[in-house]
C-alpha positions as CSV (number, residue, x, y, z in Angstrom):
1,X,71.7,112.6,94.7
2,X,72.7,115.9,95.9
3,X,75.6,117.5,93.4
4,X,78.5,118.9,95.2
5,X,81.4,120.9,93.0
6,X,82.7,122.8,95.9
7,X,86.2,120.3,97.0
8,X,86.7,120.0,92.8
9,X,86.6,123.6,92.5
10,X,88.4,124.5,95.8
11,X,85.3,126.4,97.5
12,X,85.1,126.8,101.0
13,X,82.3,125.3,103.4
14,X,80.0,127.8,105.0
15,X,79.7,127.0,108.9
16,X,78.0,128.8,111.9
17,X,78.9,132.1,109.9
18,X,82.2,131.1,109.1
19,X,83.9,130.2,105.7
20,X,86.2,126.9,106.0
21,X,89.0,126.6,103.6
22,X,90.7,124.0,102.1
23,X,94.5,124.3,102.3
24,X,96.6,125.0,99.3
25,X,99.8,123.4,98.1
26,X,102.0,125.8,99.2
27,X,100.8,125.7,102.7
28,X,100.9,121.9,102.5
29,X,104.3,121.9,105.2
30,X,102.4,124.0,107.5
31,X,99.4,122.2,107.5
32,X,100.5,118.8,107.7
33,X,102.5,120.1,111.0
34,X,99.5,121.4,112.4
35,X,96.9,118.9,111.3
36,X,99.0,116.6,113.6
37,X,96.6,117.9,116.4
38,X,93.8,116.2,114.8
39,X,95.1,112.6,114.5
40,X,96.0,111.9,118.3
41,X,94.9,108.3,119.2
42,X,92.9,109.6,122.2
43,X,91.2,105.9,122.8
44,X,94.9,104.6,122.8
45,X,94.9,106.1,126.7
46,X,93.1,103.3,128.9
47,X,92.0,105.9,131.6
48,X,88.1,105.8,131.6
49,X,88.3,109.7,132.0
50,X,89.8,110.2,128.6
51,X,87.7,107.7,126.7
52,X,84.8,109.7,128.0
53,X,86.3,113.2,126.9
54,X,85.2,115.1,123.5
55,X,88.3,115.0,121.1
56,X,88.4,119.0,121.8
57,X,88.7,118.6,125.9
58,X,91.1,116.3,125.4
59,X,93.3,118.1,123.6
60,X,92.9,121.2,125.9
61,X,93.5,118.5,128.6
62,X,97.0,117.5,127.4
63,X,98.0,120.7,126.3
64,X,98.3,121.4,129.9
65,X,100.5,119.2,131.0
66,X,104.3,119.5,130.8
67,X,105.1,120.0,127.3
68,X,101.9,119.8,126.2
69,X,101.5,123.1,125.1
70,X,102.7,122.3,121.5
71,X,99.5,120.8,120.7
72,X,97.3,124.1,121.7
73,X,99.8,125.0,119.3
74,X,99.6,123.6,116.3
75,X,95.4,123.7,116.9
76,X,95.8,127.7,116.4
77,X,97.8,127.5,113.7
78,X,95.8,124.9,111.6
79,X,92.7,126.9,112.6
80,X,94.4,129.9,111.0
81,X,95.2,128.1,108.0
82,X,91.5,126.9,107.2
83,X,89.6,129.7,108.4
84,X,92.1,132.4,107.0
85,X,92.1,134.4,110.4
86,X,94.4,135.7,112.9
87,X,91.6,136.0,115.6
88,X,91.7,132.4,116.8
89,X,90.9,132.5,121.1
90,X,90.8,129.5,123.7
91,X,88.0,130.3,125.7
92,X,86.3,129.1,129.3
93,X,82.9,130.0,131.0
94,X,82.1,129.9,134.3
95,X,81.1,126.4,134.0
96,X,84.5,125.4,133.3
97,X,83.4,124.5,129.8
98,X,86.3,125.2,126.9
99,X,85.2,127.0,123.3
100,X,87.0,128.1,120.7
101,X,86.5,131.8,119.4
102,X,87.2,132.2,115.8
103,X,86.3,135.9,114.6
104,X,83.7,136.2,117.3
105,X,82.0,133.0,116.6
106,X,82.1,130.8,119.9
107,X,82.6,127.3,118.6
108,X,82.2,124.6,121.4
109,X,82.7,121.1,121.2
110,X,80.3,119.6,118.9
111,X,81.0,122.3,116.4
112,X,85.2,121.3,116.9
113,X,83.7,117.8,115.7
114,X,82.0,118.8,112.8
115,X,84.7,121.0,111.4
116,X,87.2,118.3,111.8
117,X,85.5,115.9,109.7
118,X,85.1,119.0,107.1
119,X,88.8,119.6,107.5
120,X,89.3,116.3,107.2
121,X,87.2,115.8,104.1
122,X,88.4,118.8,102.3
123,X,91.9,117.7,102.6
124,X,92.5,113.9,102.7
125,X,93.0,113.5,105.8
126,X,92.0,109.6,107.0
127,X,91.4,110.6,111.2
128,X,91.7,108.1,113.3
129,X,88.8,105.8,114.3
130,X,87.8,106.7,117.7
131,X,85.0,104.1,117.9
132,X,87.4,100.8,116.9
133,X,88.3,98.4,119.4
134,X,91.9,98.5,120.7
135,X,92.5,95.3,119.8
136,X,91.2,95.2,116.1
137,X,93.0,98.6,115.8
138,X,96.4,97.1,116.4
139,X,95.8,94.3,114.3
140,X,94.8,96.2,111.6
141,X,98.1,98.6,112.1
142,X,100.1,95.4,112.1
143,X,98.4,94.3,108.5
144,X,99.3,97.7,107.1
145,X,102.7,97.0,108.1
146,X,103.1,93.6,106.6
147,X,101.5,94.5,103.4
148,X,103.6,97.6,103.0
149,X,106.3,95.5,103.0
150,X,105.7,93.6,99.8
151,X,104.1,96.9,98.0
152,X,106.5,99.1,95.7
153,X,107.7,101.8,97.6
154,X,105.6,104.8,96.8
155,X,107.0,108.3,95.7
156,X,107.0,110.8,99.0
157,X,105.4,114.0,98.7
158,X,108.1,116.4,96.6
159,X,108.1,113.1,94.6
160,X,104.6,113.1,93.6
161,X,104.7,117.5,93.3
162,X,107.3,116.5,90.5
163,X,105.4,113.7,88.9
164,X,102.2,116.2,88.8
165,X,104.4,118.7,87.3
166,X,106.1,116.5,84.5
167,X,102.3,114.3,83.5
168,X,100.0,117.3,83.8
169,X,102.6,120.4,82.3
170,X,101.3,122.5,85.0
171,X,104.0,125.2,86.1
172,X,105.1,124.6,89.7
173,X,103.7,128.0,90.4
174,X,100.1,126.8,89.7
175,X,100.7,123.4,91.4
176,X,101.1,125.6,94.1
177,X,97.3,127.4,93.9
178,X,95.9,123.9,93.6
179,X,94.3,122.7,96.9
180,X,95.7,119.6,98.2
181,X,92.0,117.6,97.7
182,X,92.5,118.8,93.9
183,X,96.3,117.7,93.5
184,X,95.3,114.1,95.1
185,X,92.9,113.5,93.2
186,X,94.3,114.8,90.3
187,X,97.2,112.5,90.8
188,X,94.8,109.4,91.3
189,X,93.2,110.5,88.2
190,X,96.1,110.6,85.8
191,X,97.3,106.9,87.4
192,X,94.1,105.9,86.7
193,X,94.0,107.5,82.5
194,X,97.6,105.9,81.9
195,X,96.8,102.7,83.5
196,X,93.6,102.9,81.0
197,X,95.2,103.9,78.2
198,X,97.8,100.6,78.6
199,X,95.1,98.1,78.7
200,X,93.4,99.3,75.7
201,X,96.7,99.3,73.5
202,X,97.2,95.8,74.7
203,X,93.4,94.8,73.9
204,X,93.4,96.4,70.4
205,X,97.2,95.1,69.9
206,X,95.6,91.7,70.3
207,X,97.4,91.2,73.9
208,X,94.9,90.7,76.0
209,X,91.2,89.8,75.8
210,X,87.6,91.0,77.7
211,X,84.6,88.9,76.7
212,X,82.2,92.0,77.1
213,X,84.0,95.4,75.6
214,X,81.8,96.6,78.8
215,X,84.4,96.1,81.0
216,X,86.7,98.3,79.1
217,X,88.4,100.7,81.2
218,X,87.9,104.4,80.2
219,X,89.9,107.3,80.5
220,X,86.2,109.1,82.3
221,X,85.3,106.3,84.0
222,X,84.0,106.0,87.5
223,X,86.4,105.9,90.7
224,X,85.6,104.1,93.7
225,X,86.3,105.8,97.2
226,X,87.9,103.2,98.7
227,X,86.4,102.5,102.5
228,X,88.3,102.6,105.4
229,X,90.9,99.9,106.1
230,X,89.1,98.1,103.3
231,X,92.7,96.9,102.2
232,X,93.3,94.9,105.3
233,X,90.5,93.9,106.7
234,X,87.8,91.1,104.9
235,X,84.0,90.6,105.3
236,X,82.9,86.9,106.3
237,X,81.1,86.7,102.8
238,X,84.7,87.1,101.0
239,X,86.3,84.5,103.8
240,X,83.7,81.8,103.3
241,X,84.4,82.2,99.4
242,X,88.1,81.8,99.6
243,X,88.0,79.5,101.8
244,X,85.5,77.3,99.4
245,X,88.0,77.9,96.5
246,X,90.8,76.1,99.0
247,X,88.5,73.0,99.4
248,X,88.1,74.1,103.1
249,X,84.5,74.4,104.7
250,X,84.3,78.0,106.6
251,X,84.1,77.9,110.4
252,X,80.3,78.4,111.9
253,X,82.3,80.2,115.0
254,X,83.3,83.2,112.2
255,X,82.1,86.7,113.4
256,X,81.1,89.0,110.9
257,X,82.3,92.1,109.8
């Protein structure tokens, strides 16, 4: 397995000649304006000519229109942020194919592609699916709703800056050099040690009890990425089981996941 420090330690990604950054805290307001761009539902439009579009052409398609022009918008801007430039150029050929010119570099639309998933990796950002069927798409957005509703309401951003601040002792100034993928999982982190520390004072206070001390928690131990929309949507294998624990015999007709 390949060993990777460069999102822990904050390190740009090297692409096409160009360094990528990930964004800091203190330009989290800007960037989660401009990142906006990136998380259009283009498969939402039912117009066969827009399904067919690259995610770039479609934005350059809508920024055209009346209005639109916001969105071309906030593309320069977030460009600006990750690859630390002012030289950020819309581009066309005589072919009538767009590009992107970033310090020189002409970027078309496979390379817009790959640096949105690395924008997207470096700094949390879940994109939207283009690949998932309408229809399971809305009824996963209507699970998310539901179960939102019966989850404990979760502190907003400034909310979570001050938690850091208070659990960590990190001076606001330095939360503010920390790149968003380091404060996240930070965050995540520190849930994860407290929550840890709470079971172990009630296993050694005699509170609770694990047949195998294996299954301990530790402070160090090893967090799962959770997969997307993992939280609302379940594999056959886990129906069939529940439904065997309900006394209920699962349906042949069930399609799997």
């Amino acid at each position: 397995m390949k060993i990777t420090t460069k999102k822990a330690f904050g390190k740009p990604i090297y692409y096409k000649g160009l360094n990528i950054y990930p964004v800091k805290m203190k330009d989290a307001d800007e960037f989660y304006d401009a990142v906006q761009c990136l998380l259009l539902p283009k498969n939402d439009f039912q117009q066969p000519e827009i399904i067919r579009m690259s995610y770039f052409f479609f934005l350059i398609s809508i920024s055209q229109n009346d209005g639109g022009h916001e969105i071309l918008e906030k593309l320069i801007s977030l460009y600006r942020l990750v690859f630390k430039t002012e030289d950020i150029q819309v581009s066309m050929n005589e072919k009538g194919m767009v590009f992107m010119v970033v310090d020189g570099i002409t970027l078309n639309e496979r390379d817009f592609d790959k640096i949105k998933t690395i924008i997207s990796e470096q700094n949390l950002i879940d994109l939207d699916d283009e690949f998932i069927d309408p229809g399971t798409k809305k009824a996963i957005q209507e699970a998310r709703a539901f179960m939102a509703k019966r989850k404990t309401k979760q502190a907003d951003f400034e909310q979570q800056i001050i938690a850091y601040h208070c659990k960590s002792g990190l001076p606001y100034h330095e939360i503010e050099h920390l790149t968003l993928y380091q404060f996240h999982k930070g965050l995540i982190r520190m849930d994860y040690m407290v929550s840890s520390d709470a079971i172990l004072n009630a296993r050694y206070s005699g509170m609770i009890e694990f047949k195998n001390d294996q299954d301990l928690p530790h402070w160090l131990g090893y967090i799962e990425e959770p997969k997307k929309n993992e939280d609302v949507i379940i594999t056959k294998s886990a129906f069939d089981q529940q439904m065997k624990k309900l006394g209920l015999e699962p349906s042949s007709n069930t399609n799997k996941k």
